[in-house]
C-alpha positions as CSV (number, residue, x, y, z in Angstrom):
1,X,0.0,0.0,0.0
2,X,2.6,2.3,1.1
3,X,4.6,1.6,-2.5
4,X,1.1,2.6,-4.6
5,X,1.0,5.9,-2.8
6,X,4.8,6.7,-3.3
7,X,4.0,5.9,-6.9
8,X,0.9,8.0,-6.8
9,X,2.8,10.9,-5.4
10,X,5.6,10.2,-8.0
11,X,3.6,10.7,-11.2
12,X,1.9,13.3,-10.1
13,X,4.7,15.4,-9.3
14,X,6.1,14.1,-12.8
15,X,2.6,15.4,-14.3
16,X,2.9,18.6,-12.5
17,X,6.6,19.1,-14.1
18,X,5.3,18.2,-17.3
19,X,2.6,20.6,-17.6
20,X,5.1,23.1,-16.4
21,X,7.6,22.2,-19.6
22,X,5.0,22.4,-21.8
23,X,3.7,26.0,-20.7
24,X,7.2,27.5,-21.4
25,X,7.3,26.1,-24.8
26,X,6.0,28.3,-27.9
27,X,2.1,27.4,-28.6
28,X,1.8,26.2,-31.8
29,X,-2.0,25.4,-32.8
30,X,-3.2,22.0,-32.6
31,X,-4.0,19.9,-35.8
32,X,-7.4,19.4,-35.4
33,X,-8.5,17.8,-38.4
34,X,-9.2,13.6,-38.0
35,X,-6.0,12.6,-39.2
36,X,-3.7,15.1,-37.2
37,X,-6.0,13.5,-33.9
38,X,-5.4,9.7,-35.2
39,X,-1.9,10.6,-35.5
40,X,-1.6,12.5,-32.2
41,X,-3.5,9.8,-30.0
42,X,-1.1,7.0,-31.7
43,X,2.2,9.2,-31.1
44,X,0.7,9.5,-27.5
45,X,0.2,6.0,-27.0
46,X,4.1,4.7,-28.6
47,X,5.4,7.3,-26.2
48,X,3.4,5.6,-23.2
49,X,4.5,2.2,-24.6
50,X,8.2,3.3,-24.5
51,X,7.6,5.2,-20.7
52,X,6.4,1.7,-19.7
53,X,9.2,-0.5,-21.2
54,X,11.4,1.8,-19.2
55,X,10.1,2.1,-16.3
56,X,10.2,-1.8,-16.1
57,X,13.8,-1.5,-16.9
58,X,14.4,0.8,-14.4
59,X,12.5,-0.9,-12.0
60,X,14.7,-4.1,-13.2
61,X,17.7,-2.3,-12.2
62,X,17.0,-1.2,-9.1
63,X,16.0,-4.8,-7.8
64,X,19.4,-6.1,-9.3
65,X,20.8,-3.1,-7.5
66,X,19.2,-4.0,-4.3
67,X,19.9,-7.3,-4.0
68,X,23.7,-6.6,-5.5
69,X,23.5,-4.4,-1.8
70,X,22.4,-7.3,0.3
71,X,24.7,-9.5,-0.9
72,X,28.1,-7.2,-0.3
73,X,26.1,-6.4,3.4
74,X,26.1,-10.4,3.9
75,X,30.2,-10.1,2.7
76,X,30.9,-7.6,4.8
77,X,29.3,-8.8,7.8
78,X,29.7,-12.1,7.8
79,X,33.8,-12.2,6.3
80,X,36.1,-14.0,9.1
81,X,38.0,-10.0,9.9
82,X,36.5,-7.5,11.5
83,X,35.9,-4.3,8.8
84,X,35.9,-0.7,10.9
85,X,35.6,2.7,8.7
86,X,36.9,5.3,10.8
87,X,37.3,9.1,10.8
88,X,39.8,11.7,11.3
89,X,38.8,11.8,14.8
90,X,39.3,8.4,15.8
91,X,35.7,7.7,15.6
92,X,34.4,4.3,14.4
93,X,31.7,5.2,11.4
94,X,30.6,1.7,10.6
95,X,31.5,-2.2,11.3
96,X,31.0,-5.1,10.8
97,X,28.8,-7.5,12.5
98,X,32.2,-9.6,12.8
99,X,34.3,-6.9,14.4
100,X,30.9,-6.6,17.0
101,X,31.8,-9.8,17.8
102,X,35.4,-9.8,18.1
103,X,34.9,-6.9,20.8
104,X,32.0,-9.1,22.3
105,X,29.6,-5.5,21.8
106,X,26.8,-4.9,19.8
107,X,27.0,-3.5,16.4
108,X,25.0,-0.1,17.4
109,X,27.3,0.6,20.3
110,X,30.4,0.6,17.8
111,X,29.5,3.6,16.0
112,X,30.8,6.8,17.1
113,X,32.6,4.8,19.6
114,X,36.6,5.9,19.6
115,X,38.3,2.7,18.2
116,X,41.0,3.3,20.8
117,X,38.3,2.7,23.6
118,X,38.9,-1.2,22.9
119,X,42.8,-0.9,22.8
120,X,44.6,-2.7,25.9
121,X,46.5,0.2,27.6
122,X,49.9,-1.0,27.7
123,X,49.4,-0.6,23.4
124,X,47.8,2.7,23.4
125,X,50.8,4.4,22.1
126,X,51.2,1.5,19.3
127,X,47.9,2.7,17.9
128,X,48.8,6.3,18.4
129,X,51.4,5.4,15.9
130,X,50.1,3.5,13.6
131,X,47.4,6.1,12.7
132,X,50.1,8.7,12.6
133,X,52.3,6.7,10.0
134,X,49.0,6.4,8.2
135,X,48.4,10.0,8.4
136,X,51.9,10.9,7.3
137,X,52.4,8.8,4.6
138,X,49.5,7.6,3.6
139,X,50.6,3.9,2.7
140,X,48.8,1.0,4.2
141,X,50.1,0.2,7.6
142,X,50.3,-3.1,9.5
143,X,50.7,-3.4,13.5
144,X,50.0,-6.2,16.2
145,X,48.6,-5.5,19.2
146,X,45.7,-6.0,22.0
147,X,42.5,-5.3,22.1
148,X,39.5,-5.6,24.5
149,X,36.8,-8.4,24.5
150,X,34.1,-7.6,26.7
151,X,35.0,-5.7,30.2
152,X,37.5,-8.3,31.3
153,X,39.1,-10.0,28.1
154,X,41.4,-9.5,25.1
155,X,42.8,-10.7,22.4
156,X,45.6,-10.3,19.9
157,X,45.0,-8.4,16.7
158,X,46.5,-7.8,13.6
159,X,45.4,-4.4,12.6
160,X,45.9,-3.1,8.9
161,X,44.5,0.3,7.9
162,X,44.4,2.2,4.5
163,X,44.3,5.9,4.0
164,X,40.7,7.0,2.2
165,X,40.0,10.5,1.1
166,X,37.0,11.8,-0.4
167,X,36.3,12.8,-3.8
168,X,34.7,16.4,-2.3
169,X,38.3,16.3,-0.2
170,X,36.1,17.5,2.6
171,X,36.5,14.2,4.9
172,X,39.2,11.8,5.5
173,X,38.8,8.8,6.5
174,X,40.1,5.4,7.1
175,X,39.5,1.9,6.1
176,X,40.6,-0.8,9.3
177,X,41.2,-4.6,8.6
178,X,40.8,-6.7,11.7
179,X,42.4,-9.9,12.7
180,X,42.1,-11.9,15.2
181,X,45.8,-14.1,15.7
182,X,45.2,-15.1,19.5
183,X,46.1,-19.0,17.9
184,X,49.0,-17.6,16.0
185,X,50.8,-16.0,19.0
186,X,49.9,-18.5,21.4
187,X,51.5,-21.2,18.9
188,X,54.2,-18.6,18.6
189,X,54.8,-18.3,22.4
190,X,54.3,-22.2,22.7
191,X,56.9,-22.3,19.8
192,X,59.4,-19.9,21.2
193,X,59.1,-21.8,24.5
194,X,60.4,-24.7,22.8
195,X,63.7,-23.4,21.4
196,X,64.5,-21.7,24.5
197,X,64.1,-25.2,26.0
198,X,66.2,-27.0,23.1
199,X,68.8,-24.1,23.3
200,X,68.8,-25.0,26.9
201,X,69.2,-28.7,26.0
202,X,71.8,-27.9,23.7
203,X,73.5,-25.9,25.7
204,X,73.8,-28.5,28.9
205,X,74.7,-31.5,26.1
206,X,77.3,-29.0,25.0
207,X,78.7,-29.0,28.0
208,X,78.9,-32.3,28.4
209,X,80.2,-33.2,25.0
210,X,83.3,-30.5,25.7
211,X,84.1,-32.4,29.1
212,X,84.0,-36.1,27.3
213,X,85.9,-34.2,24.6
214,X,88.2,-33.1,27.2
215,X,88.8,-36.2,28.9
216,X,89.0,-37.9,25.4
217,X,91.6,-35.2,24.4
218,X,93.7,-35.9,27.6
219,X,93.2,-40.2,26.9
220,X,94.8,-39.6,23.7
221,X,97.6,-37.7,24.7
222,X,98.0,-40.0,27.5
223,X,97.8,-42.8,24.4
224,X,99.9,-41.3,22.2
225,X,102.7,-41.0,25.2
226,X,101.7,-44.9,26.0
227,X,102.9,-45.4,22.1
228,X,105.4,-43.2,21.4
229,X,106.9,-45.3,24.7
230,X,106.4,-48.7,23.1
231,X,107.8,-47.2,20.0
232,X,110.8,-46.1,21.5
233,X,111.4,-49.4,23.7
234,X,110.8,-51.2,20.7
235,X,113.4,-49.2,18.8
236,X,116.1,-50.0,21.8
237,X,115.1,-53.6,21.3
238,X,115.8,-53.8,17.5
239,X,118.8,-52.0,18.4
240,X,119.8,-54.3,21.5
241,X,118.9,-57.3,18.4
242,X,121.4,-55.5,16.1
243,X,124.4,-54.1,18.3
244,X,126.5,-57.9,18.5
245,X,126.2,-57.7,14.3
246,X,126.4,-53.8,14.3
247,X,130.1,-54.4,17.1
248,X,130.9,-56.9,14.5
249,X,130.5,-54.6,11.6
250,X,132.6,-51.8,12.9
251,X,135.1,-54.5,14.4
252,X,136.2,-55.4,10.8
253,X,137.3,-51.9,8.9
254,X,139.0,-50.9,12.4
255,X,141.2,-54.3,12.1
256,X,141.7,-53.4,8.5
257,X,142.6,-50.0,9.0
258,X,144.7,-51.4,12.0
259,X,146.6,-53.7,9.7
260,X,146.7,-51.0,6.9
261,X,148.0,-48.4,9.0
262,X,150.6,-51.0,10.4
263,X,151.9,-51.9,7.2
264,X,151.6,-48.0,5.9
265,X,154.2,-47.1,8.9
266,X,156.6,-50.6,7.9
267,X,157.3,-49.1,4.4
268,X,157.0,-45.2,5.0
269,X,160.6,-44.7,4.5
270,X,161.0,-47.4,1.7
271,X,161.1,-44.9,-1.7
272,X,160.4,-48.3,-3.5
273,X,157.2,-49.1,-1.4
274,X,155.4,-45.2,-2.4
275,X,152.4,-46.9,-4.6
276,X,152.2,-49.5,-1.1
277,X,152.0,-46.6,1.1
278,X,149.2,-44.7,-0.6
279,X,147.1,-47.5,-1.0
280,X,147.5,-48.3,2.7
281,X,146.4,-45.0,3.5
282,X,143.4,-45.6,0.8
283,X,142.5,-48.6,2.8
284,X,142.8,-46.9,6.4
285,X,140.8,-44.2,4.9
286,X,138.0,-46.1,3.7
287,X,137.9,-48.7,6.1
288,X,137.3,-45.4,8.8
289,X,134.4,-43.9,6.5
290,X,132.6,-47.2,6.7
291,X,132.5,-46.9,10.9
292,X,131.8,-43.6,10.5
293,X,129.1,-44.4,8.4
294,X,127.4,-47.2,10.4
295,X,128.1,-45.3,13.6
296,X,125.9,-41.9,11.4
297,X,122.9,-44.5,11.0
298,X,122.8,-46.1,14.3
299,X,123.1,-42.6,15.9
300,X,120.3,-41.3,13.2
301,X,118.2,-44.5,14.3
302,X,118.6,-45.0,18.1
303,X,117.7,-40.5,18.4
304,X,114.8,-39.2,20.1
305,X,113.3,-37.1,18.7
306,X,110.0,-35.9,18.0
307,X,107.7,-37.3,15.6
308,X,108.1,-34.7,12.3
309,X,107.0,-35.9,8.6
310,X,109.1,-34.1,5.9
311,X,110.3,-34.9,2.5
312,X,112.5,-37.9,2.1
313,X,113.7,-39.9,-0.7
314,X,112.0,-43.2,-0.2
315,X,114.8,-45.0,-2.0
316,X,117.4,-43.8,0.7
317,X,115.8,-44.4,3.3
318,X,114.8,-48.0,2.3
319,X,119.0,-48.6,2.0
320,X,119.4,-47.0,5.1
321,X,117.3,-49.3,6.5
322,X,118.8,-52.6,5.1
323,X,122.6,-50.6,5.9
324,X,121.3,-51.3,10.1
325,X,119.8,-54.8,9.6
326,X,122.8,-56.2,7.1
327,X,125.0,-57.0,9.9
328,X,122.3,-58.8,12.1
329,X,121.7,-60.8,8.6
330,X,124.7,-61.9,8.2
331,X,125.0,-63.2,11.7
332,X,121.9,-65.8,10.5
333,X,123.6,-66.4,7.5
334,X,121.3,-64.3,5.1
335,X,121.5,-61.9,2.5
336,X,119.3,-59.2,2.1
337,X,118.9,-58.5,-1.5
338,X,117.4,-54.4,-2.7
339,X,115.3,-54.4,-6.1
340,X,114.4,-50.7,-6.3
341,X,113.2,-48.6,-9.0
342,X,115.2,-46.0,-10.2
343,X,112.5,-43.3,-10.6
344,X,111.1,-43.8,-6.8
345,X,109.9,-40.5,-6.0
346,X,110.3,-38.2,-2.1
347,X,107.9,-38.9,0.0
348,X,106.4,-36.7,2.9
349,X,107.6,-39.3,5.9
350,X,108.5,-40.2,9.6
351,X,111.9,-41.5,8.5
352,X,112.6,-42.5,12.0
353,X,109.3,-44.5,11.8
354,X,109.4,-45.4,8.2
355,X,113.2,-46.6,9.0
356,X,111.8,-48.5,12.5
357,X,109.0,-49.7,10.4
358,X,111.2,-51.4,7.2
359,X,113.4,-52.8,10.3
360,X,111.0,-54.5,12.4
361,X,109.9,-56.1,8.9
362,X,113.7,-57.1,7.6
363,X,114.0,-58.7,11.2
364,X,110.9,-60.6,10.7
365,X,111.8,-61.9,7.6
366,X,116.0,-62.8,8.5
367,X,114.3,-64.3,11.1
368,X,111.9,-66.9,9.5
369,X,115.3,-68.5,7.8
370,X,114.1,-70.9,5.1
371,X,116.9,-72.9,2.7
372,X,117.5,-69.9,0.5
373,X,118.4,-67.7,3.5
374,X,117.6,-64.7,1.2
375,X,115.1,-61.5,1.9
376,X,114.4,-59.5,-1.0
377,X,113.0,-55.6,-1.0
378,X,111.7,-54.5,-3.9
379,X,109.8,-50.6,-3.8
380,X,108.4,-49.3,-7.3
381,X,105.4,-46.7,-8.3
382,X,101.9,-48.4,-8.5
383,X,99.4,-45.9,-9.5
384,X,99.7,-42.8,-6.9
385,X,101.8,-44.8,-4.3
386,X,105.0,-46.5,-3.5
387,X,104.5,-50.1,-3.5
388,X,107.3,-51.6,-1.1
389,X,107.8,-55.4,-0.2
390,X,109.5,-57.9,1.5
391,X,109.6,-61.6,0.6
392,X,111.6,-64.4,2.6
393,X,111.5,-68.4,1.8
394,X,110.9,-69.4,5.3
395,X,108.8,-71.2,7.1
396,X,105.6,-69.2,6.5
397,X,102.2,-68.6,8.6
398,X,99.1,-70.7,9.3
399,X,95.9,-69.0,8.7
400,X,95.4,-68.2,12.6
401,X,98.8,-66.4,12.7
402,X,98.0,-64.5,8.9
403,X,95.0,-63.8,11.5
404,X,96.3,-61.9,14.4
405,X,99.8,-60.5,12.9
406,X,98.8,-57.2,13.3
407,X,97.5,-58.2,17.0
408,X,99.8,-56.3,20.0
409,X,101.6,-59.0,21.8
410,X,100.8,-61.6,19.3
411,X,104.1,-63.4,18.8
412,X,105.4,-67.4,17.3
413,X,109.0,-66.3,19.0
414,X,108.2,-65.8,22.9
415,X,111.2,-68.5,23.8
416,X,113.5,-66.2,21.9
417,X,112.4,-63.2,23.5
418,X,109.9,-61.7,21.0
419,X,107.9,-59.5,22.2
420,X,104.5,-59.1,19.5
421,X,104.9,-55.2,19.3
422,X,106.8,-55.4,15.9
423,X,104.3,-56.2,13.4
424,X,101.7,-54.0,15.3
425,X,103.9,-50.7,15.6
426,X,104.5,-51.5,12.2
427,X,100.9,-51.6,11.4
428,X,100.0,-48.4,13.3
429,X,103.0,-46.7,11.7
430,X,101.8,-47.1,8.1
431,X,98.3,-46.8,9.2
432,X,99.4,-42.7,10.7
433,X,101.3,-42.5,7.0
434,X,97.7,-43.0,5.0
435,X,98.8,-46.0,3.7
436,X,98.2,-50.0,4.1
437,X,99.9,-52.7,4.8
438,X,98.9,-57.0,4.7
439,X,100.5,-60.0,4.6
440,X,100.3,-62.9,1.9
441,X,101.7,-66.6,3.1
442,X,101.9,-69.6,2.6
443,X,102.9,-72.4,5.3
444,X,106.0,-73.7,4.5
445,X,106.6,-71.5,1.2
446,X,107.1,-68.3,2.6
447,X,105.8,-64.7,3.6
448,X,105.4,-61.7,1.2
449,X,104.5,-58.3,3.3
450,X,103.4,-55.2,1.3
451,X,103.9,-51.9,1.9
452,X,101.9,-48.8,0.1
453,X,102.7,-45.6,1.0
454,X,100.5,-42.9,-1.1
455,X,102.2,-39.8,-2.8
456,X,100.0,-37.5,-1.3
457,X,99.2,-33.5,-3.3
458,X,101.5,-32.1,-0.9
459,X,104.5,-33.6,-2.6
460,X,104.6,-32.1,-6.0
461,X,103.7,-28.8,-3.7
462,X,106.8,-29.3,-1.3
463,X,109.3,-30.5,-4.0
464,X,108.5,-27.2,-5.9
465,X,109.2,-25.1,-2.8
466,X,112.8,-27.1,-2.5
């Protein structure tokens, strides 16, 4: 009823406005004939058929329009944030049903309500700022903080507001996403609580890992001392094993020089005996070197000194070795053959150790005798590595003893005062140079041990620095 009378009212204020037009206009005298009324009454009635088709359209449009209203009103009150629209002032000029909710008010009560009314205290001034850096720079701005719920709760927000002006530049205003991320921060706190703990567990396992490391740190010292003892007592033992040959060896060029120098003094004077002279003193002379000599290595060998790796030729070091283990060879009636290549390159060694090492395994093999009562050591490249070995024709292992050759205290020879540190020094000594070391036998044939010793980078760096 109430639409018909708006509707009434309408078209008779458009009537009103019409008669109005038409009263301003020049008067030109109807047609009054028949035909000018026919054609007047049918122009009349097109025109009301067109006023109709658009006043269906326009009533069309407004229905879209109104239901296009309800449905953004449904979206904006029913969206999961809170939507505020507030003034210069600080006052809120609409909301959300949403937002209502979040501050556990009703929706009437919101408007013209300061939005800083339902800010926790303690973040009063972290408003304050937020809508000043909206104000200065007019960029969207973005800010946690807590807001009320109700007289006695809160909650946390995440508050992001846009600058609005007006197209008559008369009002400014702005536009106020809220979010509630109570579950977010509470995860957060929940989350932060965590690492704290784990730092905390990290930080006491720390602590204990640096004492085990310290205590592991002194056990290995205290290990290394332990070998570098059996190390040195094994040395003195396989120079104890070698003096009576070693005595025997320096015995022999003194008595020759002896009788050389003997002889040189007999024929001194003799102008006939000049060419017997001079090679008497040749003989004296050389028979000194080779003491000299032997004395150099056993001196080099039996020295204590600390553990340093430097470049050595392998090659020297490998007739070194056999030079201190020669005598005790021939005391067993053996002869200790070398079979080395000529292009054997440095290598970055112990020699002390590398020397002790070769030793312990010359011994070893003098020592298992056999019919041929020869040792051969051969050394040549094999890919990136010295490949060293030493073969005898003695007796040979079993499987148990191929076993535990490398074992400490593992030993065939305890009646003859063997002690089972050789083979496992020897071990631990090519083990600290990076390279390997087994052992191939055969009962009754024989034992072949191999030696590899890498050429590491470091030697093509070192050699071009000498």
């Amino acid at each position: 009823m109430a639409e018909h009378t708006v509707g009434s009212n309408r078209q008779t204020e458009l009537r009103k406005r019409a008669e109005t037009t038409l009263n301003h206009r020049s008067q030109v005298p109807p047609d009054t004939s028949v035909e000018g009324i026919n054609r007047l009454v049918h122009e009349l009635l097109t025109h009301q058929s067109e006023l109709e088709m658009q006043n269906e359209e326009l009533r069309q449009a407004q229905l879209e329009l109104v239901e296009s209203r309800d449905k953004y009103l449904d979206l904006y009150d029913t969206a999961p944030v809170g939507f505020a629209t507030v003034n210069q002032q600080g006052l809120i000029l609409k909301a959300n049903l949403t937002l209502a909710h979040m501050l556990n008010v009703d929706r009437p009560f919101l408007t013209t309500s300061p939005l800083s009314k339902f800010i926790v205290v303690d973040d009063e001034d972290l408003f304050y700022l937020h809508i000043q850096s909206l104000k200065t720079t007019k960029a969207r701005q973005t800010c946690q903080l807590q807001m009320r719920s109700g007289k006695t709760d809160s909650f946390w927000a995440e508050m992001q507001s846009i600058f609005v002006e007006q197209p008559n530049g008369d009002m400014i205003c702005f536009q106020i996403t809220i979010n509630d991320i109570s579950v977010r921060k509470q995860a957060e706190e929940v989350l932060q609580q965590d690492r704290e703990e784990l730092e905390n567990q990290v930080k006491a396992h720390t602590a204990k890992l640096s004492k085990v490391n310290r205590q592991l740190s002194w056990q290995i010292r205290e290990r290394q001392q332990v070998e570098e003892t059996v190390r040195r007592a094994e040395r003195l033992s396989s120079l104890g094993a070698l003096a009576a040959g070693i005595a025997h060896e320096i015995n022999n060029p003194l008595g020759a020089a002896l009788l050389s120098a003997e002889t040189a003094m007999e024929v001194k004077d003799d102008p006939d005996e000049t060419e017997r002279f001079k090679k008497c003193l040749s003989n004296v002379i050389a028979s000194l070197d080779r003491c000299v000599r032997i004395v150099r290595n056993l001196l080099t060998f039996s020295r204590d000194k600390p553990a340093v790796k430097k470049l050595y030729p392998i090659s020297e070091v490998i007739q070194q070795s056999q030079d201190l283990v020669q005598s005790y060879a021939r005391q067993h009636q053996t002869t200790i053959r070398l079979a080395l290549d000529s292009d054997l390159p440095k290598l970055v060694i112990d020699r002390l150790e590398i020397e002790l090492a070769l030793i312990n395994l010359l011994r070893n093999a003098v020592q298992a005798g056999g019919e041929e009562n020869r040792v051969v050591i051969r050394a040549q490249l094999a890919n990136s590595a010295v490949r060293i070995t030493v073969e005898d024709k003695g007796c040979g292992m079993t499987c148990e003893q191929k076993k535990n050759a490398f074992a400490p205290f593992f030993t065939t020879r305890q009646t003859q005062g063997g002690t089972g540190l050789g083979l496992s020094i020897t071990y631990d000594i090519v083990q600290n140079h990076g390279g390997t070391i087994e052992v191939q036998s055969t009962l009754g044939e024989g034992t072949t041990v191999i030696v590899t010793l890498p050429i590491s980078e470091a030697v093509g760096k070192t050699t071009e620095q000498s």
